[in-house]
Each structure stands twice: as structure tokens, then as C-alpha cells.
C-alpha positions as CSV (number, residue, x, y, z in Angstrom):
1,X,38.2,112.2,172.5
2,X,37.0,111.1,169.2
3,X,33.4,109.7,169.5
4,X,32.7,106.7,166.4
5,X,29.5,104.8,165.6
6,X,30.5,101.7,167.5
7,X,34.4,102.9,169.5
8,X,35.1,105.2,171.4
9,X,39.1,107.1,170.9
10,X,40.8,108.6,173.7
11,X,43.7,110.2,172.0
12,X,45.4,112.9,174.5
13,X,48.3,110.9,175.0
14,X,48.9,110.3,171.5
15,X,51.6,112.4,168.7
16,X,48.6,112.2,166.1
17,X,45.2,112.4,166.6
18,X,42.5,110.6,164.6
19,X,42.7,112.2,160.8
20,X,41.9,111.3,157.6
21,X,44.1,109.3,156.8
22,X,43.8,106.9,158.8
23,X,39.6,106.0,158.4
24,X,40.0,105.8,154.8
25,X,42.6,103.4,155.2
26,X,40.1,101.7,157.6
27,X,37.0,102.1,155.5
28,X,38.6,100.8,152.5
29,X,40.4,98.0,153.6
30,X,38.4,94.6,152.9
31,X,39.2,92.1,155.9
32,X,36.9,89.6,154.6
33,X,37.9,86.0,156.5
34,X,41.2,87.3,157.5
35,X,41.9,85.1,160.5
36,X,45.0,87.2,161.7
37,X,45.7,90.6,161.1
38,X,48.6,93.3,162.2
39,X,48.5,96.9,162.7
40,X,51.9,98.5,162.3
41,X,51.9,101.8,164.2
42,X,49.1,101.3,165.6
43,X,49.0,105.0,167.4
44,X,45.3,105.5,168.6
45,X,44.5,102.4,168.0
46,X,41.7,103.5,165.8
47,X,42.6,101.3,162.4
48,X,43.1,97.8,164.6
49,X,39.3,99.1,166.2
50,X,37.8,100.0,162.6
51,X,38.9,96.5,161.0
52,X,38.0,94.7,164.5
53,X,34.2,96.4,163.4
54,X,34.5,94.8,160.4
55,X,35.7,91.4,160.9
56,X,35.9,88.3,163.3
57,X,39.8,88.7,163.2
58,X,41.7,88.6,165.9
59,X,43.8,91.5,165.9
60,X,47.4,92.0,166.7
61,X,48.5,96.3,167.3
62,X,52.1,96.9,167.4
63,X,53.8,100.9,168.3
64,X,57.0,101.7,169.0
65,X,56.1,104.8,171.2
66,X,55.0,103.5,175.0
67,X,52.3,106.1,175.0
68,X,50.7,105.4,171.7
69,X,50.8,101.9,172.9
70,X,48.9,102.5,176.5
71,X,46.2,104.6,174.8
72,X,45.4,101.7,172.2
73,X,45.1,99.6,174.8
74,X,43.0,101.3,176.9
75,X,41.3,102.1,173.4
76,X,41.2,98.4,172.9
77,X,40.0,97.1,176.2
78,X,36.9,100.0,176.3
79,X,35.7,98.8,172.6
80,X,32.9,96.1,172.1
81,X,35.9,94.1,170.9
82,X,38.8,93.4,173.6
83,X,38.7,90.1,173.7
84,X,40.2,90.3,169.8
85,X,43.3,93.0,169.9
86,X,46.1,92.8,171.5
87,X,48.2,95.6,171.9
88,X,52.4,95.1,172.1
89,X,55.0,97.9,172.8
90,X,58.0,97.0,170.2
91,X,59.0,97.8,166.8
92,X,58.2,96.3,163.6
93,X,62.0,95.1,163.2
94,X,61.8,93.8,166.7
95,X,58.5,92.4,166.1
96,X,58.9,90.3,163.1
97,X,62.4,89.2,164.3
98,X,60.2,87.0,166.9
99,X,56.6,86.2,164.8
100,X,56.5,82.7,163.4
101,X,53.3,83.1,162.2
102,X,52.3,85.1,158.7
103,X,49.3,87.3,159.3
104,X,46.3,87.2,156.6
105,X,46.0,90.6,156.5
106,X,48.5,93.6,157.1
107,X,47.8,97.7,157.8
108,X,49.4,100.8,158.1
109,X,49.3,104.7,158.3
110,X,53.4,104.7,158.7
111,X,55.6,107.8,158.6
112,X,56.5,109.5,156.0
113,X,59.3,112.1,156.4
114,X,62.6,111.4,155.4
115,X,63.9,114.5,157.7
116,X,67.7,115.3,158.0
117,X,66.8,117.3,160.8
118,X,65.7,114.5,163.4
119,X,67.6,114.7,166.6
120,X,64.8,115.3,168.7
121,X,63.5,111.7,169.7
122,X,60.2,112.9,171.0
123,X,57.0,111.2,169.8
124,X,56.0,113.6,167.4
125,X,58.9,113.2,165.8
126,X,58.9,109.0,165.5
127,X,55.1,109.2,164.8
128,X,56.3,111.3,161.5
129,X,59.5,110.5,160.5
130,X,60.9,107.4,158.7
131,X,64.4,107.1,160.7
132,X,62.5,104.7,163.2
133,X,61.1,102.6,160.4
134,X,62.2,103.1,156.9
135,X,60.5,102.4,153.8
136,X,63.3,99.6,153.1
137,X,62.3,98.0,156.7
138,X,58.3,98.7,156.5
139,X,58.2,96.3,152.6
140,X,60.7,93.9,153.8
141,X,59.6,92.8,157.2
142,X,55.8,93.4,155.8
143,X,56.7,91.4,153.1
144,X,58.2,88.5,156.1
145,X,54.9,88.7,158.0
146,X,52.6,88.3,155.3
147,X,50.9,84.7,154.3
148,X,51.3,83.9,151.1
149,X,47.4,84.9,149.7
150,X,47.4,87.6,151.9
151,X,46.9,91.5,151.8
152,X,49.1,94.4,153.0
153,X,47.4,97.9,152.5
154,X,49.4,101.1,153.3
155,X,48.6,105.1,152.7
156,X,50.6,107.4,152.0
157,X,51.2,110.8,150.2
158,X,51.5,110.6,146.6
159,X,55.5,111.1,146.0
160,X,56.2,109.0,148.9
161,X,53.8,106.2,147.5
162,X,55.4,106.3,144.1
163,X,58.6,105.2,146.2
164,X,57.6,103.2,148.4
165,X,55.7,101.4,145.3
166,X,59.1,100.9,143.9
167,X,61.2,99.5,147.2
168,X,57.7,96.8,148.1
169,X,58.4,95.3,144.2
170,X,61.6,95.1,145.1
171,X,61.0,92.8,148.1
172,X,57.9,90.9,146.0
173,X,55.3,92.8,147.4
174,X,53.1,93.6,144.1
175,X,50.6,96.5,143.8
176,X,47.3,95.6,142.9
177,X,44.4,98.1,143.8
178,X,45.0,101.9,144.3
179,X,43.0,104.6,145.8
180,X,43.8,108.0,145.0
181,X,42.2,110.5,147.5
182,X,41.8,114.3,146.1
183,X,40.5,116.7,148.0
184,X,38.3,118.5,145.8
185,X,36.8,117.7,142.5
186,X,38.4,121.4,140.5
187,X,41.9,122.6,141.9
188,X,41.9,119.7,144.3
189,X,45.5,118.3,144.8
190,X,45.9,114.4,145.0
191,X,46.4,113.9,148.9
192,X,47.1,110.3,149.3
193,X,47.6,106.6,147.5
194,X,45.9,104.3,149.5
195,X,47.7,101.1,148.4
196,X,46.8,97.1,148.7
197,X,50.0,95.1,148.1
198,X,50.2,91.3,147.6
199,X,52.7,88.7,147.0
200,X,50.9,88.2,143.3
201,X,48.3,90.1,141.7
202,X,46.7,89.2,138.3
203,X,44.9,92.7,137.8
204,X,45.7,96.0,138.7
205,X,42.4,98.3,139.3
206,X,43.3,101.7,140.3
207,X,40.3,104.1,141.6
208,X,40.0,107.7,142.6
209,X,37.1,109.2,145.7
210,X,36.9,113.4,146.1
211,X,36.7,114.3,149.7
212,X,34.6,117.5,149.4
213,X,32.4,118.1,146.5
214,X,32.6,122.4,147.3
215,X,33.4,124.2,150.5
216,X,34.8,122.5,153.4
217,X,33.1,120.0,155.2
218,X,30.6,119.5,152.0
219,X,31.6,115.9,151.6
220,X,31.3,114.0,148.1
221,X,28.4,111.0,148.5
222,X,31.6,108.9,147.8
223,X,33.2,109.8,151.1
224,X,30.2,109.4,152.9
225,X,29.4,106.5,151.4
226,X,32.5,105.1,152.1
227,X,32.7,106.0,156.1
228,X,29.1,105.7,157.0
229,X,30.0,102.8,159.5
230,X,32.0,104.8,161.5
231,X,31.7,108.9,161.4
232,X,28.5,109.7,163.5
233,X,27.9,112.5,161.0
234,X,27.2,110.4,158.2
């Protein structure tokens, strides 16, 4: 169980547990008056809960594994929030092949790994790899789904953001804001790109936030500053 300021996440049925990842996504995506919004690979449910928190949106979660799905919706029907998320078993290709209606806002941790070595179809191994949803399928049905003004935010590791950067262009998803996420502020490696795509941009703004100013669990004010809604510690 993961225990947040206002949500609750059970997560023992889940490939991935709550990580990093996934609340910086949450804390830095901007819902404002999004009326709709999609999760894609929703897992925990915890990003659909965090932007829920923030907004008056009603929420739509989509995973493709049938556990991830149950636990965000148990996730989703214990929150402050349930009568705003729903929760559907099915696959983003599936999904958008039956959704008439663009969302305002899309969101997504997705997977990452382009492994060779993917035979085993066990949730672990859809949660990480792309072979279930490739970066080709993610831009082109996000891009589909998307109203017109609206915003699709994505995170990912820095070489696989650099291509996926390149495939979303390529189905007129345009990069406007970037977040790069290092770890530390000497010797730190860049972890992640957190992303904001629309359909037009007329600025880029790129930013970077240091997870831990010196030893582990000494978090930057940044950080904090940026997941105070949410991590009890802070």
C-alpha cells in the first residue's frame, strides 16, 4: 500500500508499483479546465487519482493487463473521487478504434523496452515492454484522441524520449515544454524527459528539477516543492 495526502494505492496486484516516475508526471502535469482526460496504462491507477486531485475532470483509465485494471478500480472507487474515473480493461489500439470523442487532456508513464527477448506474456513483461504498444501506436492513436487545443504529456528515459520525440512530429504531435529530471545536482545522470506534446506549439520552454540535493532521500526544495500535494513526507 502506498499511503498519499488525499488517495490511498493498493498496489499488490500490480507489475509496477508507485515510483517516480509516475508522480512527477502527475505533479507536473497542468489539467487546468480539461473537461475529459485519458490515462493510457493506467497500472495503479495513481496518475488518473493525482490529476482527479487536481481537477474537476472526469477521468477516463485504460490498461491492457486485467489486474492492473481491477486494482485501479478498486483504487478508483476507494478515492474521494469515484464518481469521476472510470476504469476500462482494453488496449489503447482497441480503445481509440471505438472513442468518438477527443479528450482535452492526454497522460502516460508507457513502456519503454524494445526487448527482442519478449516471449514471456506475463504482466511484468507488458507493463515494460513496447511490443504491446509501440511508440508508432502510442503518437498515432494519442495523436487520434486528442482535441485539437489539447495536451498530451508522456515520460520517459532520455534516449527513448529523443525517439519517441521524433515518431509524435511525425504524426503532428509537436513538443512544446520539457522536463528533464536528474537525479543529483554533481555526477547526477539525466533520468527522464517528461514531455507535453500538442497539435501546435508557438514556444518551446524546456526546464530541468534535481531529485536529491546530496545523499539519498535529501530531496532538492524543487522536488518537494513540486510533490507537496501528494507525498505525506513533504
Amino acid at each position: 500500500m502506498f499511503q498519499f495526502k488525499q488517495f490511498t494505492i493498493q498496489q499488490d496486484q500490480c507489475a509496477f508499483k508507485v515510483g517516480t516516475d509516475a508522480v512527477i508526471l502527475g505533479a507536473w502535469a497542468r489539467p487546468g479546465h480539461a473537461k475529459r482526460i485519458l490515462d493510457i496504462g493506467t497500472g495503479t491507477g495513481v496518475i488518473a487519482l493525482m490529476m482527479a486531485q487536481k481537477s474537476g475532470a472526469s477521468i477516463t483509465a485504460i490498461d491492457i493487463d486485467k489486474s492492473a485494471h481491477d486494482q485501479a478500480k478498486e483504487n478508483a472507487e476507494r478515492s474521494p473521487w469515484n464518481d469521476r474515473i472510470e476504469v476500462f480493461h482494453a488496449s489503447l489500439q482497441d480503445f481509440a478504434a471505438k472513442n468518438e470523442i477527443p479528450f482535452d487532456m492526454i497522460i502516460t508513464n508507457p513502456p519503454f523496452f524494445n526487448s527482442a527477448g519478449h516471449a514471456q506474456n506475463t504482466s511484468r513483461s507488458i507493463a515494460r515492454n513496447t511490443h504491446q504498444l509501440p511508440f508508432e501506436d502510442l503518437a498515432k492513436n494519442a495523436a487520434k484522441l486528442l482535441h485539437p487545443d489539447g495536451e498530451f504529456y508522456v515520460v520517459l528515459p532520455t534516449e527513448e524520449a529523443m525517439e519517441f520525440q521524433k515518431i509524435a512530429e511525425k504524426n503532428g504531435l509537436v513538443l512544446a515544454e520539457l522536463l528533464r529530471v536528474q537525479t543529483k545536482p554533481q555526477g547526477g545522470y539525466e533520468k527522464r524527459h517528461v514531455m507535453l506534446f500538442r497539435k501546435s506549439a508557438f514556444r518551446y520552454t524546456e526546464s530541468t528539477i534535481i531529485i536529491e540535493e546530496g545523499d539519498r532521500h535529501d530531496y532538492s526544495s524543487a522536488y518537494r516543492e513540486l510533490t507537496k500535494d501528494f507525498y505525506l513526507a513533504f
